[in-house]
C-alpha positions in Angstrom: -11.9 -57.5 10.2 -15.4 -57.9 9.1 -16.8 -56.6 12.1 -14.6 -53.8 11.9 -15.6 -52.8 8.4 -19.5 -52.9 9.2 -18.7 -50.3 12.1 -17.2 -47.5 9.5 -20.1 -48.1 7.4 -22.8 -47.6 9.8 -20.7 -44.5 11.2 -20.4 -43.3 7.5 -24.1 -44.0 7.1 -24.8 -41.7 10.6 -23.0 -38.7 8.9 -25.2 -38.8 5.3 -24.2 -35.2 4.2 -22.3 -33.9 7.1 -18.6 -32.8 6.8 -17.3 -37.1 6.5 -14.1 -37.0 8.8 -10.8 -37.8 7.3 -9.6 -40.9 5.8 -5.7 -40.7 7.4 -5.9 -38.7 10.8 -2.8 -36.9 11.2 -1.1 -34.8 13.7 2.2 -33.7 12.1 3.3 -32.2 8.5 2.4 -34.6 5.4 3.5 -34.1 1.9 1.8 -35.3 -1.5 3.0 -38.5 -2.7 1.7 -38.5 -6.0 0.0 -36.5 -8.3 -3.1 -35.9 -6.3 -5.4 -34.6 -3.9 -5.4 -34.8 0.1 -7.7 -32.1 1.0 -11.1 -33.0 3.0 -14.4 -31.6 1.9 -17.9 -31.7 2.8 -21.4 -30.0 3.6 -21.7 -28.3 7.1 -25.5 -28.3 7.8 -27.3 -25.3 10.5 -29.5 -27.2 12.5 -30.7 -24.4 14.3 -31.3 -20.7 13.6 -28.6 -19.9 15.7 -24.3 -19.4 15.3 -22.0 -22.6 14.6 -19.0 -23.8 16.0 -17.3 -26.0 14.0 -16.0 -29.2 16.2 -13.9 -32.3 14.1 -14.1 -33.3 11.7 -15.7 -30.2 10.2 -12.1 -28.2 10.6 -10.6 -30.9 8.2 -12.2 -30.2 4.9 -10.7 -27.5 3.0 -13.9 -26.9 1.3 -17.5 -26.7 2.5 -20.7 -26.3 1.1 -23.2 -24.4 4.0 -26.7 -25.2 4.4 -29.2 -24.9 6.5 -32.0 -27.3 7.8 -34.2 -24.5 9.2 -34.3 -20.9 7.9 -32.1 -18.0 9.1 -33.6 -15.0 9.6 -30.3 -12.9 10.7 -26.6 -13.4 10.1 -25.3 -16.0 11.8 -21.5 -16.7 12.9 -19.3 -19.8 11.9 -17.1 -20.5 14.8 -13.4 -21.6 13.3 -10.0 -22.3 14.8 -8.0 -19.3 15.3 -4.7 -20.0 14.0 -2.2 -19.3 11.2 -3.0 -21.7 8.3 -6.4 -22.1 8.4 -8.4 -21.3 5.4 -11.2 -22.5 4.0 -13.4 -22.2 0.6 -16.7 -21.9 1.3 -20.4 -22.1 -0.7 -23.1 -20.3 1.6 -26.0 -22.0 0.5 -28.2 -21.3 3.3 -31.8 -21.1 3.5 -33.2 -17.1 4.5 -30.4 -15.5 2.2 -28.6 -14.8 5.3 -24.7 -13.5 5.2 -22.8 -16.5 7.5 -19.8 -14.3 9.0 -16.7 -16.9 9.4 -14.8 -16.1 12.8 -12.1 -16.8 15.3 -13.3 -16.6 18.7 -11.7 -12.8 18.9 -10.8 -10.6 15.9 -12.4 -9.8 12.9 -14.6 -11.8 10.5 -14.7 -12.4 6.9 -18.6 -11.8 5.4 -19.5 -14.6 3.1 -22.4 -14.2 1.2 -25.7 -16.0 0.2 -24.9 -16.4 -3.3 -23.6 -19.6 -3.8 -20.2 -18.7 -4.9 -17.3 -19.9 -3.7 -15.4 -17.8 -1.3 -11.8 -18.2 0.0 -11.1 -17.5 4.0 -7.8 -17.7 5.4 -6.7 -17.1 9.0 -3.7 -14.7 10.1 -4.0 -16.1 13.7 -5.5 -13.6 15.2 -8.2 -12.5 12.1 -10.2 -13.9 9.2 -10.5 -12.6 5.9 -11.7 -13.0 2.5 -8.9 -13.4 -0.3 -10.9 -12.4 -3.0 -12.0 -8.9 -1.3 -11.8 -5.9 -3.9 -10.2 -3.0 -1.5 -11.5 0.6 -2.7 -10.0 4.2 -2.2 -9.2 7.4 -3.7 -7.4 10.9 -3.5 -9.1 13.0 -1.0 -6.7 16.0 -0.9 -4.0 17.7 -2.7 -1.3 20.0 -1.4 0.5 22.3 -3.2 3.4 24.6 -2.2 3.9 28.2 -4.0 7.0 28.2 -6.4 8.5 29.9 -9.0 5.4 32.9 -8.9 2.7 30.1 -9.0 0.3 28.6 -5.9 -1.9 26.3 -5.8 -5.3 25.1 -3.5 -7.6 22.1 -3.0 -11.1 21.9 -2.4 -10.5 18.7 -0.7 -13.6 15.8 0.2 -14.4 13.0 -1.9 -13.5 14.6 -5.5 -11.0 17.7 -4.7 -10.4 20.1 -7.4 -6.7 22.0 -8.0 -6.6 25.3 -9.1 -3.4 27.1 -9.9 -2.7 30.7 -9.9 -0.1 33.2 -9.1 1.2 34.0 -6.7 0.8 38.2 -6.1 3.9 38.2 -3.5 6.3 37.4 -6.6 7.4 39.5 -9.4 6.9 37.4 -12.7 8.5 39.2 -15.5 7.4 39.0 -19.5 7.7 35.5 -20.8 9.9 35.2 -17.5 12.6 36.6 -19.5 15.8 37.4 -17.2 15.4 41.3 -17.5 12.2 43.0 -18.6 8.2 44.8 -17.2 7.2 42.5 -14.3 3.6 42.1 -14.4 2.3 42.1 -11.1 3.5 43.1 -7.5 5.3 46.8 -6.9 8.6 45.3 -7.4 12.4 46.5 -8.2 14.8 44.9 -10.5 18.3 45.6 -11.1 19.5 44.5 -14.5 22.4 43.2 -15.6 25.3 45.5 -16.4 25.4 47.0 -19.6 21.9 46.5 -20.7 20.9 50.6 -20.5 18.4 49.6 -17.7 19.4 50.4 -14.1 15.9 49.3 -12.0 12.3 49.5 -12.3 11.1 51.2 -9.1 7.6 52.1 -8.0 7.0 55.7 -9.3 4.4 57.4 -11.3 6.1 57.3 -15.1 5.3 53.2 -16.3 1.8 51.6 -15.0 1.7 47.9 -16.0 -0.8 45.3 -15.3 -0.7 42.3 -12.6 -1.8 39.4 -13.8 -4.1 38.6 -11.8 -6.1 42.1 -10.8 -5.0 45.2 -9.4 -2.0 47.1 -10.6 0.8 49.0 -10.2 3.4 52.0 -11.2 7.0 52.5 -11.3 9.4 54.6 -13.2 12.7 53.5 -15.3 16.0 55.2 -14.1 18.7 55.1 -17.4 22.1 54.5 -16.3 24.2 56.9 -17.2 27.4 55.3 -17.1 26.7 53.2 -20.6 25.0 54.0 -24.1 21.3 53.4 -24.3 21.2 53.6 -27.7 18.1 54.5 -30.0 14.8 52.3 -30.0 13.5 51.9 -33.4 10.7 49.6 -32.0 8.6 47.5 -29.7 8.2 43.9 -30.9 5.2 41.8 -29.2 6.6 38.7 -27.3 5.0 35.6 -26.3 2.2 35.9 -24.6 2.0 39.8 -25.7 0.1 41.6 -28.6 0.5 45.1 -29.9 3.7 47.0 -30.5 5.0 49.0 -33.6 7.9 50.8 -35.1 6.9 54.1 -35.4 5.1 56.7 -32.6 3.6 55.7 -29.4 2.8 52.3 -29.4 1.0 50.1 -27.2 1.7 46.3 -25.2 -0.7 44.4 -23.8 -1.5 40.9 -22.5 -2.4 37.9 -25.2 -5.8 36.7 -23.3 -6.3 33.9 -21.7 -2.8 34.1 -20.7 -1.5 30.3 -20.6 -0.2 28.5 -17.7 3.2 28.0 -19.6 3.6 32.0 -19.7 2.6 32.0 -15.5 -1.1 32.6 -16.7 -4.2 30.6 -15.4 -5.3 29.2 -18.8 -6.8 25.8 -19.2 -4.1 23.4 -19.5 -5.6 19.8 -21.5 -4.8 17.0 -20.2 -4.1 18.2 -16.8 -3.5 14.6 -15.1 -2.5 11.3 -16.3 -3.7 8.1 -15.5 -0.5 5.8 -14.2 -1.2 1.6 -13.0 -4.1 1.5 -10.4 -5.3 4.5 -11.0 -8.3 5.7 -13.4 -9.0 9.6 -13.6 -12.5 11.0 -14.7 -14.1 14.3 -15.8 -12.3 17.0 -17.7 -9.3 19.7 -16.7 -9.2 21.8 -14.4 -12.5 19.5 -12.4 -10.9 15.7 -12.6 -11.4 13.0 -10.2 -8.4 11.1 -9.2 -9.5 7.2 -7.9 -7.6 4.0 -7.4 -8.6 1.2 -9.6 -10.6 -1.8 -8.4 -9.2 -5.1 -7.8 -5.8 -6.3 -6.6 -7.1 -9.6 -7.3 -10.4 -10.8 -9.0 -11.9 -14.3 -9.5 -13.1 -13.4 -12.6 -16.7 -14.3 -15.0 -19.0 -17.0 -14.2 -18.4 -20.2 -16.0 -21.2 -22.6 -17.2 -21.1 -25.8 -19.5 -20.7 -23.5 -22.2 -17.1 -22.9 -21.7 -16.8 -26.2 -21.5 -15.4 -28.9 -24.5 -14.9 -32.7 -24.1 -11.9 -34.6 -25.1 -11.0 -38.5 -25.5 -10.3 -38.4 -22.1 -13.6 -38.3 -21.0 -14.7 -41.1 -23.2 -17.5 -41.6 -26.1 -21.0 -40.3 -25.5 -19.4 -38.0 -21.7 -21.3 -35.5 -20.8 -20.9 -32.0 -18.3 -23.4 -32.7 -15.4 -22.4 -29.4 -13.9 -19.8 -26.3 -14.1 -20.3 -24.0 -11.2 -18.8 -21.2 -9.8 -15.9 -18.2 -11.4 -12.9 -18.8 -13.9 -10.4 -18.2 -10.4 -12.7 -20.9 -8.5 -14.9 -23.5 -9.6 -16.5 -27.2 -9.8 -17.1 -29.4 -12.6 -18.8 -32.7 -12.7 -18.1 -35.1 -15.5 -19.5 -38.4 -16.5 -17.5 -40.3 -18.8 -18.8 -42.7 -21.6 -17.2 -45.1 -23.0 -13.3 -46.0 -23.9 -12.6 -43.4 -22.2 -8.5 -42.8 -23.2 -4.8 -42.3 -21.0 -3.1 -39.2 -21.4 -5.6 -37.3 -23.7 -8.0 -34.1 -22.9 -10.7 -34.9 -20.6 -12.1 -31.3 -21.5 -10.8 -27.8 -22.1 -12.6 -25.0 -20.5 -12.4 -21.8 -21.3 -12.3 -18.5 -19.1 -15.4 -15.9 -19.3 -12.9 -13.4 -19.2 -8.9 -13.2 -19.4 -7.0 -14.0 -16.2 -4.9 -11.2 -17.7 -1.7 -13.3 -16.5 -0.5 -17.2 -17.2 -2.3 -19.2 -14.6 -1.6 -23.0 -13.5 -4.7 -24.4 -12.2 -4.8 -26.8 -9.1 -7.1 -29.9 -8.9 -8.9 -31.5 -6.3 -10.9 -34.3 -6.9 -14.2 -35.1 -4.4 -14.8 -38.9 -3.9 -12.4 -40.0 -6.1 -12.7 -43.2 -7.5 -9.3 -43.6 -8.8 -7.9 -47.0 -7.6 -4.5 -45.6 -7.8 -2.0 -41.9 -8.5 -1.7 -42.9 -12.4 -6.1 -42.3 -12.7 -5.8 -39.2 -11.3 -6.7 -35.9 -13.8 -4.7 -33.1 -13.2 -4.8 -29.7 -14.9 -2.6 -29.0 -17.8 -1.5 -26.3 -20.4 -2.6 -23.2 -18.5 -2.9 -19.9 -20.0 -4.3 -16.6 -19.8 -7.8 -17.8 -21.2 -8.0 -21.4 -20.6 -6.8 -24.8 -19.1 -6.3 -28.2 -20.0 -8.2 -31.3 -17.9 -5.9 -34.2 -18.9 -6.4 -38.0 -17.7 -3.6 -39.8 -16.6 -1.1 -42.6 -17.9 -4.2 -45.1 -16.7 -7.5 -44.1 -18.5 -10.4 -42.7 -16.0 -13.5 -45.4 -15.6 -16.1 -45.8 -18.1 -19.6 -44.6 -17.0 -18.6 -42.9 -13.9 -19.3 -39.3 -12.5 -15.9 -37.4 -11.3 -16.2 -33.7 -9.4 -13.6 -31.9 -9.4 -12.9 -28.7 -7.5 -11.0 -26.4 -9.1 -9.1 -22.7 -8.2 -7.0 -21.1 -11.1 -5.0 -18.0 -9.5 
C-alpha cells in the first residue's frame, strides 16, 4: 500500500501544472451524491508554437486555463473530441495574444480569445461553438403592396428607407368620402341613387387636381329623374380650405396633405420599437435593427463586489475575484472560527442579470474532508448570490477557489 501511494505521488509530481487526470475514472453515467462538485479542471500548457490535440486526461476537466511555454505568433487550433456533450470553459491565457480556435477534427470552430476571460464551448457532434456569442442582424428590405390608393418602395441595403405615396392608377375621392371630386386619375363614378349626382366623366366643364402632379377634367351629368335641389353653399372639408355661401367660390387642397387624408405628409412616429428590436433616426429615414444579445455574461467582477460573512471566519480575506457576473472565480482564505451554515461572502453583480439566477458551484482542490464542508451557492437573485458554508464549518486558515457560472 505504501509503495503504491509513493507511485501516484511521483506521477502527480511529473504533471506539476498540466491538466491532473481524474481521481474516479469512469466509463458509464454517474450522478452527484451529495451536495458537490465532480468536474475535473486544470491548466493545458502549448509547448510548441504549433496546434494541440488534447489526449487524456486533458478531455476530463471541464475547465481549463491555456497557456503557453513559448510564444504564438498565429492562431493556433485546440484539437477536441467531436461528440455531443462535450463542452468546455476555457481561459486563453496564452503568451503572443494569439486567438486559440477550439475544434473537432471536421466542422466549425469556436474563436476564444486572448483576454483571459472565461469562455464556454460546447460540442453539437459535428461543430463547436461559443455559448456566450452575441448574434447580430437587421432589416435589409421592405416590401410593400399598393392598396386602398396608396404604394409604397424601399431603398433597400443596410438602412432601407420607406416612402409612401399614391398610387395614380386609383381614384381617391375627398376625405375618401363614399360620393364626391376624386382627386387624381381621369376617373368615372356613379353615385348612389337619389343623391342628384349621376357620374363624373372626363369632359371639359370641372378640372380638379391629382394629388400627386398632373391633372385632369371631367364634367357632371344631373340626373334628371330626381330633384337636385338648390345649393346655398360649399363648405371646406377635411383636408380642404376655401368655400363660401355666396357667388363663385373656390376649393382647394389643405397643404401638406396628411397621410390619414391619402396625402404624403410626415407621419411621427412612423415605426415602433417591439422586444429585440431598437429603431434609430427620425420618420420618414429610420433604421430598423435587432437588438444585441440573446444571452450575455454580463460586467466584470473584482473584490469590490465582494463582502465577507461568518462563514469565512475572522480576519478572511478575497485573494482573487476574476472573470464576468455569468462566469467567474473566487479565491478565499478563511481566518479564524470560521462558522456552519452562515455567509461565506455575498457578491454582488456589476450589472443586473435582468432575470432570477441560481448559481452553480465548483470547488478546485477541495479540501473538504467530507459533503457537509462543501459551500454551495444560495439566495440567488437578479443582482446577487449568496456563498453559504455547510452544516460543518470550512477549515480555519485555508485558501478555497471556487469556480463559479450564474446563468
Amino acid at each position: 500500500m505504501k509503495k503504491l501511494s509513493l507511485i501516484l505521488v511521483l506521477a502527480a509530481a511529473a504533471s506539476v501544472a498540466q491538466v491532473p487526470s481524474p481521481q474516479v475514472p469512469i466509463t458509464g453515467n454517474i450522478g452527484s451524491g451529495g451536495v458537490f462538485p465532480l468536474l475535473n479542471s486544470g491548466t493545458l500548457v502549448f509547448s510548441l508554437d504549433a496546434d494541440h490535440t488534447m489526449v487524456y486526461p486533458e478531455t476530463s476537466a471541464a475547465v481549463l486555463k491555456i497557456t503557453s511555454s513559448v510564444s504564438l505568433t498565429a492562431t493556433r487550433t485546440l484539437v477536441a473530441p467531436l461528440g455531443l456533450g462535450y463542452a468546455f470553459t476555457i481561459y486563453n491565457a496564452t503568451t503572443g495574444g494569439q486567438t486559440i480556435n477550439v475544434c473537432g477534427t471536421s466542422g466549425t470552430c469556436a474563436a476564444i480569445p486572448n483576454d483571459g476571460a472565461p469562455h464556454l464551448v460546447s460540442c453539437d457532434g459535428a461543430n463547436y461553438f461559443l455559448a456566450n456569442a452575441v448574434p447580430s442582424g437587421g432589416v435589409t428590405a421592405i416590401s410593400v403592396a399598393s392598396a386602398n390608393g396608396l404604394q409604397g418602395t424601399s431603398s433597400g441595403g443596410s438602412t432601407p428607407q420607406l416612402t409612401i405615396s399614391p398610387d395614380s392608377t386609383h381614384c381617391i375621392p375627398v376625405n375618401n368620402a363614399s360620393a364626391g371630386t376624386f382627386l387624381n386619375g381621369s376617373c368615372a363614378y356613379s353615385s348612389p341613387a337619389g343623391s342628384g349626382v349621376a357620374q363624373v366623366t372626363p369632359g371639359a366643364n370641372v378640372t380638379c387636381t391629382p394629388l400627386v402632379g398632373g391633372s385632369c377634367t371631367g364634367s357632371i351629368t344631373i340626373n334628371a329623374a330626381t330633384s337636385p335641389g338648390t345649393i346655398t353653399g360649399v363648405m371646406a372639408g377635411t383636408g380642404l380650405t376655401g368655400g363660401g355661401t355666396t357667388g363663385t367660390v373656390t376649393v382647394g387642397l389643405a397643404t401638406p396633405v396628411a397621410v390619414t387624408n391619402g396625402g404624403t405628409g410626415t407621419a411621427s412616429p412612423g415605426l415602433i420599437a417591439g422586444s429585440n428590436v431598437t429603431i434609430t433616426g427620425a420618420w420618414p429615414n429610420q433604421t430598423v435593427s435587432a437588438a444585441s444579445s440573446v444571452y450575455n455574461l454580463g460586467g466584470t467582477i473584482t473584490s469590490a463586489n465582494i463582502s465577507l460573512g461568518p462563514g469565512a471566519g475572522t480576519g478572511a480575506s478575497v485573494a482573487l475575484a476574476q472573470g464576468l457576473d455569468g462566469s467567474h472565480i473566487v479565491e478565499v482564505t478563511t481566518g479564524t472560527s470560521p462558522t456552519s451554515s452562515s455567509h461565506v461572502y455575498d457578491l454582488t453583480f456589476s450589472t443586473s442579470r435582468g432575470h432570477s439566477t441560481y448559481c452553480v458551484v465548483q470547488e478546485n482542490a477541495s479540501a473538504a474532508s467530507s459533503p457537509s464542508q462543501l459551500a454551495y451557492a444560495a439566495g440567488g437573485s437578479s443582482t446577487s448570490y449568496t456563498m453559504e458554508s455547510g452544516s460543518t464549518a470550512l477549515q480555519a486558515s485555508h485558501t478555497y477557489l471556487w469556480s463559479i457560472s450564474c446563468p
